[in-house]
MIKE-683849 format. One record per atom (N, C-alpha, C): residue number from 1; residue in one letter; chain; x, y, z. Coordinates in steps of 0.05 Angstrom, whole numbers. Each point is the difference from the previous one (the first is absolute). Layout:
REM MIKE-683849
<atom pos="NUM" code="A" unit="A" px="X" py="Y" pz="Z"/>
...
//
This chain:
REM MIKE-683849
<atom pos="1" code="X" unit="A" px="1286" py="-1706" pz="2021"/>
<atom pos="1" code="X" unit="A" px="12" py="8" pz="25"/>
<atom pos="1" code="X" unit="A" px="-1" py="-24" pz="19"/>
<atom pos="2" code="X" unit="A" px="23" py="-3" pz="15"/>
<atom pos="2" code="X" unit="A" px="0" py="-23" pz="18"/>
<atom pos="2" code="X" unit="A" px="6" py="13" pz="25"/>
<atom pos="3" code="X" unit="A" px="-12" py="-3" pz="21"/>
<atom pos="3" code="X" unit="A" px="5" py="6" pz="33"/>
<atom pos="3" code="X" unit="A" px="17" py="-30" pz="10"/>
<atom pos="4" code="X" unit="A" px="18" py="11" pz="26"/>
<atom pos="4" code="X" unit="A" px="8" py="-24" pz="10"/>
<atom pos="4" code="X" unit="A" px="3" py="5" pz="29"/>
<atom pos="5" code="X" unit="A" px="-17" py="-18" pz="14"/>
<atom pos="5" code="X" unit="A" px="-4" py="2" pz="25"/>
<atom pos="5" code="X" unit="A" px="21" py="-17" pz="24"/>
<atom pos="6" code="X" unit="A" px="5" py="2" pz="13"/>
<atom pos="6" code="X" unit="A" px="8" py="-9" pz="26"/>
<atom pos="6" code="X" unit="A" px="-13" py="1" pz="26"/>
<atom pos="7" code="X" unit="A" px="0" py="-28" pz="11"/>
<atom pos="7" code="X" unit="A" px="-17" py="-3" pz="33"/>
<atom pos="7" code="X" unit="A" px="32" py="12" pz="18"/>
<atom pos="8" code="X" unit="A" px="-17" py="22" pz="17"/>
<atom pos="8" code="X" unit="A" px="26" py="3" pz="15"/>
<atom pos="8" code="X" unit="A" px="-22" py="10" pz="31"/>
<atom pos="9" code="X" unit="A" px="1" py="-25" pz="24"/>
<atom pos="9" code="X" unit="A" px="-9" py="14" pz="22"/>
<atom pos="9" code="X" unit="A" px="-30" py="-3" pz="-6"/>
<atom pos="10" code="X" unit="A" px="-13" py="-18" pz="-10"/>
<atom pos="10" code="X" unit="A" px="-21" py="9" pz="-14"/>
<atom pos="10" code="X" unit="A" px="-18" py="10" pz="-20"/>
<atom pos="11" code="X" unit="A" px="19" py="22" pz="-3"/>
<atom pos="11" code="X" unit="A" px="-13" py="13" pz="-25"/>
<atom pos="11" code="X" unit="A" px="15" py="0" pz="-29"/>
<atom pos="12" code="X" unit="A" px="-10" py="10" pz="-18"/>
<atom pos="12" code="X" unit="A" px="-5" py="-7" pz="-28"/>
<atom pos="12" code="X" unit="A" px="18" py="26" pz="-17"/>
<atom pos="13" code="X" unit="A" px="21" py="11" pz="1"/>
<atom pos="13" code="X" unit="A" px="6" py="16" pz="-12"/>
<atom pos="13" code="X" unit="A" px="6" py="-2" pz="-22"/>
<atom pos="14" code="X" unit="A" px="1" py="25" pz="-20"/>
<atom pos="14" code="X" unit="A" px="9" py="-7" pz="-19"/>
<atom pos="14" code="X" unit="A" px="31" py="9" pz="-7"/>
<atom pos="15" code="X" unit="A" px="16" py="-16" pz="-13"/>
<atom pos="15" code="X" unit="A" px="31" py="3" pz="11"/>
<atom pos="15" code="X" unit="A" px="5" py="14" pz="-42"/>
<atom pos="16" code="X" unit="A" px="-14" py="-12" pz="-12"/>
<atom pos="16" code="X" unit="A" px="7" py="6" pz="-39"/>
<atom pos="16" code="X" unit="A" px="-15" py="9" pz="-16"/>
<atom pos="17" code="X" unit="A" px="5" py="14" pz="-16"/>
<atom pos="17" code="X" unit="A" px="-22" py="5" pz="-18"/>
<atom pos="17" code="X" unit="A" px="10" py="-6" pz="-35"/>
<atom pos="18" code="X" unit="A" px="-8" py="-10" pz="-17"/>
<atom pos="18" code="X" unit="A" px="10" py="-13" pz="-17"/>
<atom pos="18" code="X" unit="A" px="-16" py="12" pz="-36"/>
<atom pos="19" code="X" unit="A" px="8" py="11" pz="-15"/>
<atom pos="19" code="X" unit="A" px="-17" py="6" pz="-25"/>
<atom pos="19" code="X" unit="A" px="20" py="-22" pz="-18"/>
<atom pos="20" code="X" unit="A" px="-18" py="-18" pz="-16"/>
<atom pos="20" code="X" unit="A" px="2" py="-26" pz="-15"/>
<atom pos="20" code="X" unit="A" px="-3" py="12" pz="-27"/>
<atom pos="21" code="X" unit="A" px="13" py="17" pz="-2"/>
<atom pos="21" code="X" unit="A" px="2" py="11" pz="-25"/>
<atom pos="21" code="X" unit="A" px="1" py="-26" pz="-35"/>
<atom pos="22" code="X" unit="A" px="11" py="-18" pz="12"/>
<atom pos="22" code="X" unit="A" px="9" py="-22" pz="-26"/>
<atom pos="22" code="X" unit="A" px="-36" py="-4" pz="1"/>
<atom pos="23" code="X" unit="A" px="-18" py="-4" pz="14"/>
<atom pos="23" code="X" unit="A" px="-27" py="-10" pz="-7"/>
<atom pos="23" code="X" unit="A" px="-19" py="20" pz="-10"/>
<atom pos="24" code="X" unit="A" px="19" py="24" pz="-13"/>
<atom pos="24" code="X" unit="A" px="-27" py="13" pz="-20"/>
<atom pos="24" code="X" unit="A" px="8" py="-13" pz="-23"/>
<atom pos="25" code="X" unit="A" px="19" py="-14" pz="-13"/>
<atom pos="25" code="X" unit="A" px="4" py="-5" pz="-21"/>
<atom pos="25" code="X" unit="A" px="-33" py="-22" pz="-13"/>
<atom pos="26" code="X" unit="A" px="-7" py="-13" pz="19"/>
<atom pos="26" code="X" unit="A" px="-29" py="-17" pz="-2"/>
<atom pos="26" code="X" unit="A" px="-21" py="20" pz="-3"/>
<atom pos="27" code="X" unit="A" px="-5" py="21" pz="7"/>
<atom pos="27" code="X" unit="A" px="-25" py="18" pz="-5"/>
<atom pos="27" code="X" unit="A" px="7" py="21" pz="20"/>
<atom pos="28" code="X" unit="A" px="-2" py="19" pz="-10"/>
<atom pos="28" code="X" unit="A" px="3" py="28" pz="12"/>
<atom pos="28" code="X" unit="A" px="-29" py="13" pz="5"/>
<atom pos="29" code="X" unit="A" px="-15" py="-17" pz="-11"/>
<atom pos="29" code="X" unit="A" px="-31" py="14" pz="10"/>
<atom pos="29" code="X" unit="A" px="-1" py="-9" pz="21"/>
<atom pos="30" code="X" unit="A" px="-10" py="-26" pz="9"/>
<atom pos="30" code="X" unit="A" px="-2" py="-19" pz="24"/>
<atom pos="30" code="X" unit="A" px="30" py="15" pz="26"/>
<atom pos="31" code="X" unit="A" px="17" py="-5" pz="-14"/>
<atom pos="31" code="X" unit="A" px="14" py="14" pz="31"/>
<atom pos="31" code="X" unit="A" px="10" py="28" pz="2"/>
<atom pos="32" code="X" unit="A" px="-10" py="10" pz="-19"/>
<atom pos="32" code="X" unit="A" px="3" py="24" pz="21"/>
<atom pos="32" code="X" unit="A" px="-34" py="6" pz="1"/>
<atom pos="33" code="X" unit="A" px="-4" py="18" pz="26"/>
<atom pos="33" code="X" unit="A" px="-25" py="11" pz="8"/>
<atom pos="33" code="X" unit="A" px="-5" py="24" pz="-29"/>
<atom pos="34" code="X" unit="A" px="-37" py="-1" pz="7"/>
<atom pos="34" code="X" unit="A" px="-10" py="17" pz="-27"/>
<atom pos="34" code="X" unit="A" px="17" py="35" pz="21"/>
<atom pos="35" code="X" unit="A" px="0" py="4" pz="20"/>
<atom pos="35" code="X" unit="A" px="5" py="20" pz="6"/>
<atom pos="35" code="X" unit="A" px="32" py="4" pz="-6"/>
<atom pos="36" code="X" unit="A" px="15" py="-13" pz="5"/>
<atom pos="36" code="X" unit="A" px="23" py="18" pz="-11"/>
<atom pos="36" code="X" unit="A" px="4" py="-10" pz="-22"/>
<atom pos="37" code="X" unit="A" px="-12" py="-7" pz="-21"/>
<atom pos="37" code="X" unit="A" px="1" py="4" pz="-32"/>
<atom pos="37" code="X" unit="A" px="-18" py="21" pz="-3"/>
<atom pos="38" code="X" unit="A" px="-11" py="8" pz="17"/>
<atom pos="38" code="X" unit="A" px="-19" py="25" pz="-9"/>
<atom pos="38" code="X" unit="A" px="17" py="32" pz="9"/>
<atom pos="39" code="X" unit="A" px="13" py="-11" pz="19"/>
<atom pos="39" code="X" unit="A" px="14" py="24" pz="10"/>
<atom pos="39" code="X" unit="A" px="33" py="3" pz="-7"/>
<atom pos="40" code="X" unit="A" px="4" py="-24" pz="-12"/>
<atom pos="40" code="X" unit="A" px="31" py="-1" pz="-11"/>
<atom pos="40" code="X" unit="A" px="8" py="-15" pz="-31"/>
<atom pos="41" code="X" unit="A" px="-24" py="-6" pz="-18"/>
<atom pos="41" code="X" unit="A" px="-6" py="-2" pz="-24"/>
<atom pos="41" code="X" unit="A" px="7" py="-39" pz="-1"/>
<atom pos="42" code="X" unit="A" px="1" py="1" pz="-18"/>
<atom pos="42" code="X" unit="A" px="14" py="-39" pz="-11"/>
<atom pos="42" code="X" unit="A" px="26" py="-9" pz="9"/>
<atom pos="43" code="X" unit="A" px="2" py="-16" pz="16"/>
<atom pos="43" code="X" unit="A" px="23" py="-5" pz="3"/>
<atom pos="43" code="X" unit="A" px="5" py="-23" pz="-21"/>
<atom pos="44" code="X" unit="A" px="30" py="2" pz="0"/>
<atom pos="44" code="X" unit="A" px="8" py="-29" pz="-24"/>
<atom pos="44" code="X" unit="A" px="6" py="-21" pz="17"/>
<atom pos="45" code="X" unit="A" px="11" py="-20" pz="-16"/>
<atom pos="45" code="X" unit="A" px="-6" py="-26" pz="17"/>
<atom pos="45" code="X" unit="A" px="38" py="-5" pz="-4"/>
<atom pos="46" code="X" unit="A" px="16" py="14" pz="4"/>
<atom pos="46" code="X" unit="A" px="19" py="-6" pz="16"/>
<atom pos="46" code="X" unit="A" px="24" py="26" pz="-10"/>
<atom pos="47" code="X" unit="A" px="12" py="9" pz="23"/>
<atom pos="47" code="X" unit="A" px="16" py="26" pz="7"/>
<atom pos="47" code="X" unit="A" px="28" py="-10" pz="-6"/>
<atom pos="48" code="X" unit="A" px="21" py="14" pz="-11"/>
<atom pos="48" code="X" unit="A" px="21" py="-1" pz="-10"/>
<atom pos="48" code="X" unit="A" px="12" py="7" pz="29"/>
<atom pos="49" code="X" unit="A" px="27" py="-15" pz="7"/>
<atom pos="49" code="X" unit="A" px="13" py="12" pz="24"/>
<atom pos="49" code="X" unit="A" px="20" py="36" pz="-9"/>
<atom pos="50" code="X" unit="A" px="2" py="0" pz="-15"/>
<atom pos="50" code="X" unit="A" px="13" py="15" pz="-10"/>
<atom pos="50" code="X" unit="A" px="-11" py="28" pz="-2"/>
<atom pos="51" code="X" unit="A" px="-26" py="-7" pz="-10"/>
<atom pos="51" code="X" unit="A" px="-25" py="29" pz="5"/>
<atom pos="51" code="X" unit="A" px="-1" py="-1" pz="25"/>
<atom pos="52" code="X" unit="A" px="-8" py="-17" pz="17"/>
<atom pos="52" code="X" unit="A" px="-7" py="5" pz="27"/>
<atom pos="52" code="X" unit="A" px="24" py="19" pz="18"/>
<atom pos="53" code="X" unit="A" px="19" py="-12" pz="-5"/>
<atom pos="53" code="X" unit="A" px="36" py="7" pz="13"/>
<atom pos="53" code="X" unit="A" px="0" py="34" pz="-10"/>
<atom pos="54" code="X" unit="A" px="-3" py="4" pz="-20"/>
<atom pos="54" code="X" unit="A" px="7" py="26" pz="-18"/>
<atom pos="54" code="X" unit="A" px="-28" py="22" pz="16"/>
<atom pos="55" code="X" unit="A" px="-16" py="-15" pz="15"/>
<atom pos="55" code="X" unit="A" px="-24" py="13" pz="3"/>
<atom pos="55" code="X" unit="A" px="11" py="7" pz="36"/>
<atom pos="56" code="X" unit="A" px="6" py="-14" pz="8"/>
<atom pos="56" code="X" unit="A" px="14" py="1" pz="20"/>
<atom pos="56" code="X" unit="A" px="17" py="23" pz="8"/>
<atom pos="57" code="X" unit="A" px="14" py="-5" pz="-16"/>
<atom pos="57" code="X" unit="A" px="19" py="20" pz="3"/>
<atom pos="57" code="X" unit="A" px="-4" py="30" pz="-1"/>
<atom pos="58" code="X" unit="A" px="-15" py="3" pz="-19"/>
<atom pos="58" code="X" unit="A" px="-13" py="25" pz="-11"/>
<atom pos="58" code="X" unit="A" px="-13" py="8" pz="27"/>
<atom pos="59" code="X" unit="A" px="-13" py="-23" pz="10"/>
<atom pos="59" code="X" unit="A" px="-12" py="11" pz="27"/>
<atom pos="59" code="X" unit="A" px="17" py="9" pz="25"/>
<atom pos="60" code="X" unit="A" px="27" py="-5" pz="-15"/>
<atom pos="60" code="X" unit="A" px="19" py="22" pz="24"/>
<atom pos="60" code="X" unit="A" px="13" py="-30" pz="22"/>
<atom pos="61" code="X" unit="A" px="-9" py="-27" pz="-6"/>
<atom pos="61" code="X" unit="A" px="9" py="-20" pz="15"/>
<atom pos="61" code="X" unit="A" px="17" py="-14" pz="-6"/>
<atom pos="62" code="X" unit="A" px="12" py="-27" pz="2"/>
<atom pos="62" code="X" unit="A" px="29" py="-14" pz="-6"/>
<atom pos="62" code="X" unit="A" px="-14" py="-29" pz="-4"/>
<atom pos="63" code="X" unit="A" px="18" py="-10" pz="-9"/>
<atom pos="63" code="X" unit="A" px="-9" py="-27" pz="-15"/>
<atom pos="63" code="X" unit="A" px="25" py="-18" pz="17"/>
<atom pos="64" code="X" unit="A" px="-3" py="-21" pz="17"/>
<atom pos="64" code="X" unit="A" px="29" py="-18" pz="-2"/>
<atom pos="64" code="X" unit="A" px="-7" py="-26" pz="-5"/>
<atom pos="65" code="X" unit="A" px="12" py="-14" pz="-12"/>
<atom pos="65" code="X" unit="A" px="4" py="-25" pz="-4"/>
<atom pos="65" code="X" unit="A" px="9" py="-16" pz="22"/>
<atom pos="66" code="X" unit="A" px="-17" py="-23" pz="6"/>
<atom pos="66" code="X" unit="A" px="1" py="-15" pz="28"/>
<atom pos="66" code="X" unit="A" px="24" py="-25" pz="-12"/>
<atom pos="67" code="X" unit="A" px="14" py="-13" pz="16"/>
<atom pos="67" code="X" unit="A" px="23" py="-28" pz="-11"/>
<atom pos="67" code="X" unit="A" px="-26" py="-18" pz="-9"/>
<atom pos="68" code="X" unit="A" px="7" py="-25" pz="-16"/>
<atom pos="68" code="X" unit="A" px="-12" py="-14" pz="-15"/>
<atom pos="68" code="X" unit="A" px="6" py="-23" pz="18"/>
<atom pos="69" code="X" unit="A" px="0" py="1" pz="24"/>
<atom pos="69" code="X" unit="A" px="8" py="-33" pz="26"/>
<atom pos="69" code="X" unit="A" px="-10" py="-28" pz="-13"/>
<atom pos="70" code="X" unit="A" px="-19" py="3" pz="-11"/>
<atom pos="70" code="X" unit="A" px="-5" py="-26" pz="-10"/>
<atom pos="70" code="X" unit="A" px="14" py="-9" pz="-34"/>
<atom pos="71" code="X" unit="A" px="16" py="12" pz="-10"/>
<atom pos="71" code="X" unit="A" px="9" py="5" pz="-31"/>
<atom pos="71" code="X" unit="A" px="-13" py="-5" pz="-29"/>
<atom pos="72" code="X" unit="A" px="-20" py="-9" pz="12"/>
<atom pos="72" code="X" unit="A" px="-21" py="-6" pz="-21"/>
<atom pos="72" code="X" unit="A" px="-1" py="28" pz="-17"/>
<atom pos="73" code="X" unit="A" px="-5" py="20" pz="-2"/>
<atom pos="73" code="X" unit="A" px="3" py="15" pz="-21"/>
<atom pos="73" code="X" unit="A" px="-32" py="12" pz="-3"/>
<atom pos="74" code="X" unit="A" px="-20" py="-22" pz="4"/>
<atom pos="74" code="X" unit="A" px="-22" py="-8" pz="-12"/>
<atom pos="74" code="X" unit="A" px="-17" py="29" pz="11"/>
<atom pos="75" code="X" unit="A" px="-5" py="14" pz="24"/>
<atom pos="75" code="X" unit="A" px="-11" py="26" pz="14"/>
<atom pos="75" code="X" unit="A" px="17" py="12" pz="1"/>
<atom pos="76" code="X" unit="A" px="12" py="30" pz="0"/>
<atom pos="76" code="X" unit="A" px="14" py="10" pz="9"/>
<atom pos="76" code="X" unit="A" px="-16" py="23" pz="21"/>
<atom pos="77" code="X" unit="A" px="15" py="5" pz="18"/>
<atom pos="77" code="X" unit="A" px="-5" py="9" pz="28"/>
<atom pos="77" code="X" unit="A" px="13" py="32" pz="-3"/>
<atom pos="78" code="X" unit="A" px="-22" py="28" pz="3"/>
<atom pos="78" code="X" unit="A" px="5" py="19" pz="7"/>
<atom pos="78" code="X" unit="A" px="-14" py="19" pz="21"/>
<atom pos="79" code="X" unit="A" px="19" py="16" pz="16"/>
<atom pos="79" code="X" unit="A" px="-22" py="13" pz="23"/>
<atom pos="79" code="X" unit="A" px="7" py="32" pz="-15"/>
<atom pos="80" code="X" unit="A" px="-24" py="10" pz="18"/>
<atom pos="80" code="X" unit="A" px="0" py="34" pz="-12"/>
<atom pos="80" code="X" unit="A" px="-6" py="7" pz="38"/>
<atom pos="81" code="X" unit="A" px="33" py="7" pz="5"/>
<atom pos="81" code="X" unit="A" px="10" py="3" pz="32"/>
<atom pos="81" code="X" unit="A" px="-22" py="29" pz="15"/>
<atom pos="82" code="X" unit="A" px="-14" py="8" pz="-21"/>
<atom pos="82" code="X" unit="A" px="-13" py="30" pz="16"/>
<atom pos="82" code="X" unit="A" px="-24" py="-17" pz="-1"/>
<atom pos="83" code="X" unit="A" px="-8" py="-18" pz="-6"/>
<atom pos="83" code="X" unit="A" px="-34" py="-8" pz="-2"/>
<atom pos="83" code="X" unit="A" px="-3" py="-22" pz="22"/>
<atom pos="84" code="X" unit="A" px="19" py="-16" pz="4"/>
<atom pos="84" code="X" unit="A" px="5" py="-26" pz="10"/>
<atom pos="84" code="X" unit="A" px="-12" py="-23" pz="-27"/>
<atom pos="85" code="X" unit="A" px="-12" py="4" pz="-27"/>
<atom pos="85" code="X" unit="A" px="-3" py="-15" pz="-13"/>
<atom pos="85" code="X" unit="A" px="15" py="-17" pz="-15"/>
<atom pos="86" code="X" unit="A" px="-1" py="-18" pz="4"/>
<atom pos="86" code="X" unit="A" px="13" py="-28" pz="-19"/>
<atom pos="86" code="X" unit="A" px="-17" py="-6" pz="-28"/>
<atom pos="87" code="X" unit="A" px="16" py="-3" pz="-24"/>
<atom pos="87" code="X" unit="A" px="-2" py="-5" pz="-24"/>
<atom pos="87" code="X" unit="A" px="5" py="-20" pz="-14"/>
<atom pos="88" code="X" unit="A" px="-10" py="-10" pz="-9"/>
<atom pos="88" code="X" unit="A" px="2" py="-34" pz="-12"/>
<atom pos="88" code="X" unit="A" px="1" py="2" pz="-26"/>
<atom pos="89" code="X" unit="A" px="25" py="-8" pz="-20"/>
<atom pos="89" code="X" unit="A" px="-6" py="-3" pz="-21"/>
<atom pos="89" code="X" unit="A" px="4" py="-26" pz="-17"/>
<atom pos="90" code="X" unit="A" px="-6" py="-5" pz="-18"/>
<atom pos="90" code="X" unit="A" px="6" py="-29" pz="-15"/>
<atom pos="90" code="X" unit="A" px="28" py="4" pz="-3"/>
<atom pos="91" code="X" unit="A" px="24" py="-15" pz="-6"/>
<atom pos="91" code="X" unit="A" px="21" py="0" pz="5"/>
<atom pos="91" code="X" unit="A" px="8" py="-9" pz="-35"/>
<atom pos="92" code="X" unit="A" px="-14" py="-19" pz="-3"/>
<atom pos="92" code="X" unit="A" px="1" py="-25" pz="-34"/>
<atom pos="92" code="X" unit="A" px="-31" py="5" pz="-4"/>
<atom pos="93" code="X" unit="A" px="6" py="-17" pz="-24"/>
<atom pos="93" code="X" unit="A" px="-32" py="-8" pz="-22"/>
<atom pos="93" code="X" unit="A" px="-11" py="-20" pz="14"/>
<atom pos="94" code="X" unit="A" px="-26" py="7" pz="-3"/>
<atom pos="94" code="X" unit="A" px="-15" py="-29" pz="8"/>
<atom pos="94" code="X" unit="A" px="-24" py="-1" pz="-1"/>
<atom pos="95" code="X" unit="A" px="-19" py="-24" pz="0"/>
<atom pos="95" code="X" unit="A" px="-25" py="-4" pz="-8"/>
<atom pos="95" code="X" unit="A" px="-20" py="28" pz="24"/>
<atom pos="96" code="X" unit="A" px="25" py="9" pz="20"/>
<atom pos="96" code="X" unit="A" px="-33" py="15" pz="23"/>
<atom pos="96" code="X" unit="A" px="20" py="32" pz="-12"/>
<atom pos="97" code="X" unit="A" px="20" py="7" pz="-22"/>
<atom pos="97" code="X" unit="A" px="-7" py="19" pz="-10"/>
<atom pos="97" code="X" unit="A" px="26" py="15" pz="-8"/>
<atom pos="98" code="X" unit="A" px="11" py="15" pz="-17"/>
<atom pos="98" code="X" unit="A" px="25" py="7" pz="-7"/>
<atom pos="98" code="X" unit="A" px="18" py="7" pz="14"/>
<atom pos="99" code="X" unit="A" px="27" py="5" pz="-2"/>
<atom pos="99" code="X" unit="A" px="27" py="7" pz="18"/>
<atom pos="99" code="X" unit="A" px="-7" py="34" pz="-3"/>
<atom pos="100" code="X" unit="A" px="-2" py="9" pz="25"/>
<atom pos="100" code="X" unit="A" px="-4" py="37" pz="4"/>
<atom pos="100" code="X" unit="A" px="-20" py="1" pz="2"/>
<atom pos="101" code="X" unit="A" px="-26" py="-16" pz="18"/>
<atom pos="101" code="X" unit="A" px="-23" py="9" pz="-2"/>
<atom pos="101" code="X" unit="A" px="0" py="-8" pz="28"/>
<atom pos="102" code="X" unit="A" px="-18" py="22" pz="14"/>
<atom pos="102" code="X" unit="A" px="-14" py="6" pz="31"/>
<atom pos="102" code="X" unit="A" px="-5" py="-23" pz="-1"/>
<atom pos="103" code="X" unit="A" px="-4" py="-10" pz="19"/>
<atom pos="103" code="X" unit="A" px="-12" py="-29" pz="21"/>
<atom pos="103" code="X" unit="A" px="-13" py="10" pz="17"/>
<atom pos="104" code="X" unit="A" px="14" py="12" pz="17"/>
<atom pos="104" code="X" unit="A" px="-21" py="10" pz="28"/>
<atom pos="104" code="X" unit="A" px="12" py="21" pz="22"/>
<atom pos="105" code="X" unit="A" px="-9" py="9" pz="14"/>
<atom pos="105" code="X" unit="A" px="8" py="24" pz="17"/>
<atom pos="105" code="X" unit="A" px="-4" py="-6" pz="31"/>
<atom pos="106" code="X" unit="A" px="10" py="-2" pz="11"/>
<atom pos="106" code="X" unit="A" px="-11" py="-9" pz="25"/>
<atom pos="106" code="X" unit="A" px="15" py="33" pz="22"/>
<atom pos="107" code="X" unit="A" px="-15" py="-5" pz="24"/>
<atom pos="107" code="X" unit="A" px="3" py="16" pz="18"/>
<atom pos="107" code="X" unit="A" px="3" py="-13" pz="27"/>
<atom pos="108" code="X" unit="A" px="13" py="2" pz="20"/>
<atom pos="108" code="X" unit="A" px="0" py="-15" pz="20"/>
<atom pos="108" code="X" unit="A" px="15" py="12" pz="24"/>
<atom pos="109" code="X" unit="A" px="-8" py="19" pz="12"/>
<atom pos="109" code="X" unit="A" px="17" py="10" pz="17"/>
<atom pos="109" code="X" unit="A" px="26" py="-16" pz="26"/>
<atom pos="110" code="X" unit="A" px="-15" py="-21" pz="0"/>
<atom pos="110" code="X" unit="A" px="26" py="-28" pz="9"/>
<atom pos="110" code="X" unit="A" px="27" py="-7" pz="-13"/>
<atom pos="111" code="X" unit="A" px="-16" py="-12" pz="-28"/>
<atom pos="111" code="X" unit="A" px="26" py="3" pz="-16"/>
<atom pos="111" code="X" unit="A" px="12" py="13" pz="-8"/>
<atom pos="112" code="X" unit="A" px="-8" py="29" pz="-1"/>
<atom pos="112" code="X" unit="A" px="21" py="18" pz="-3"/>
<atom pos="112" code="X" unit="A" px="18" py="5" pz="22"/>
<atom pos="113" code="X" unit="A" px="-8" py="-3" pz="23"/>
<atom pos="113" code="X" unit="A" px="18" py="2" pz="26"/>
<atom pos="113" code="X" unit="A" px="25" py="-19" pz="-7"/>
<atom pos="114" code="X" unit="A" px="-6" py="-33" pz="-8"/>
<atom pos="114" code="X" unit="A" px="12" py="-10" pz="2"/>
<atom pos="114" code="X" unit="A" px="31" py="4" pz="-14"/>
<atom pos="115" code="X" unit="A" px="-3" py="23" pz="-28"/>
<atom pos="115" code="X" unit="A" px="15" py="-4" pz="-22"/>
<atom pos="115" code="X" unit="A" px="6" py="23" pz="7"/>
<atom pos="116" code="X" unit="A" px="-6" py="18" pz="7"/>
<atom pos="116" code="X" unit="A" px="16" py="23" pz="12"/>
<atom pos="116" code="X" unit="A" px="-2" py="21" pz="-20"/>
//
């Protein structure tokens, strides 16, 4: 998990919240906590976008696909519009991990404003 802060006026808020899903593929003991492997079993060390999306939906929510502005191909960009969450997936193959696999999830109540 990654927090991301901003100085605004002083103080220290937190504006993101981020699950780095591509870094269980290194050890899934070490990052995730003994408590939610105890309360939510083994996790594997990397999520198919396709399970995740299908899991989604089932949960009664919408999947959209964000434009690709930069054309690289390489992440592809999706939000799930009832959560405000953004979805990151590998886009191509590559040494940090196959085409259709989670990257990361972020939350950010800013940027969602921004994208509407």
């Amino acid at each position: 998990m990654e927090l991301s802060f901003q100085e605004e006026n002083g103080l220290w808020p937190c504006f993101g919240v981020s699950v780095q899903v591509h870094r269980l593929r290194w050890d899934t003991v070490a990052g995730v906590p003994a408590a939610l492997r105890g309360t939510y079993g083994d996790f594997a060390a990397s999520t198919r976008w396709a399970d995740l999306a299908d899991a989604i939906v089932r949960l009664g929510c919408s999947v959209e696909a964000e434009p690709d502005e930069a054309g690289t191909g390489d992440i592809r960009r999706y939000r799930v519009p009832e959560s405000g969450v953004r979805i990151f997936v590998r886009g191509d193959e590559g040494a940090q991990g196959a085409a259709g696999e989670v990257w990361s999830l972020s939350v950010s109540p800013s940027w969602w404003r921004e994208t509407g």
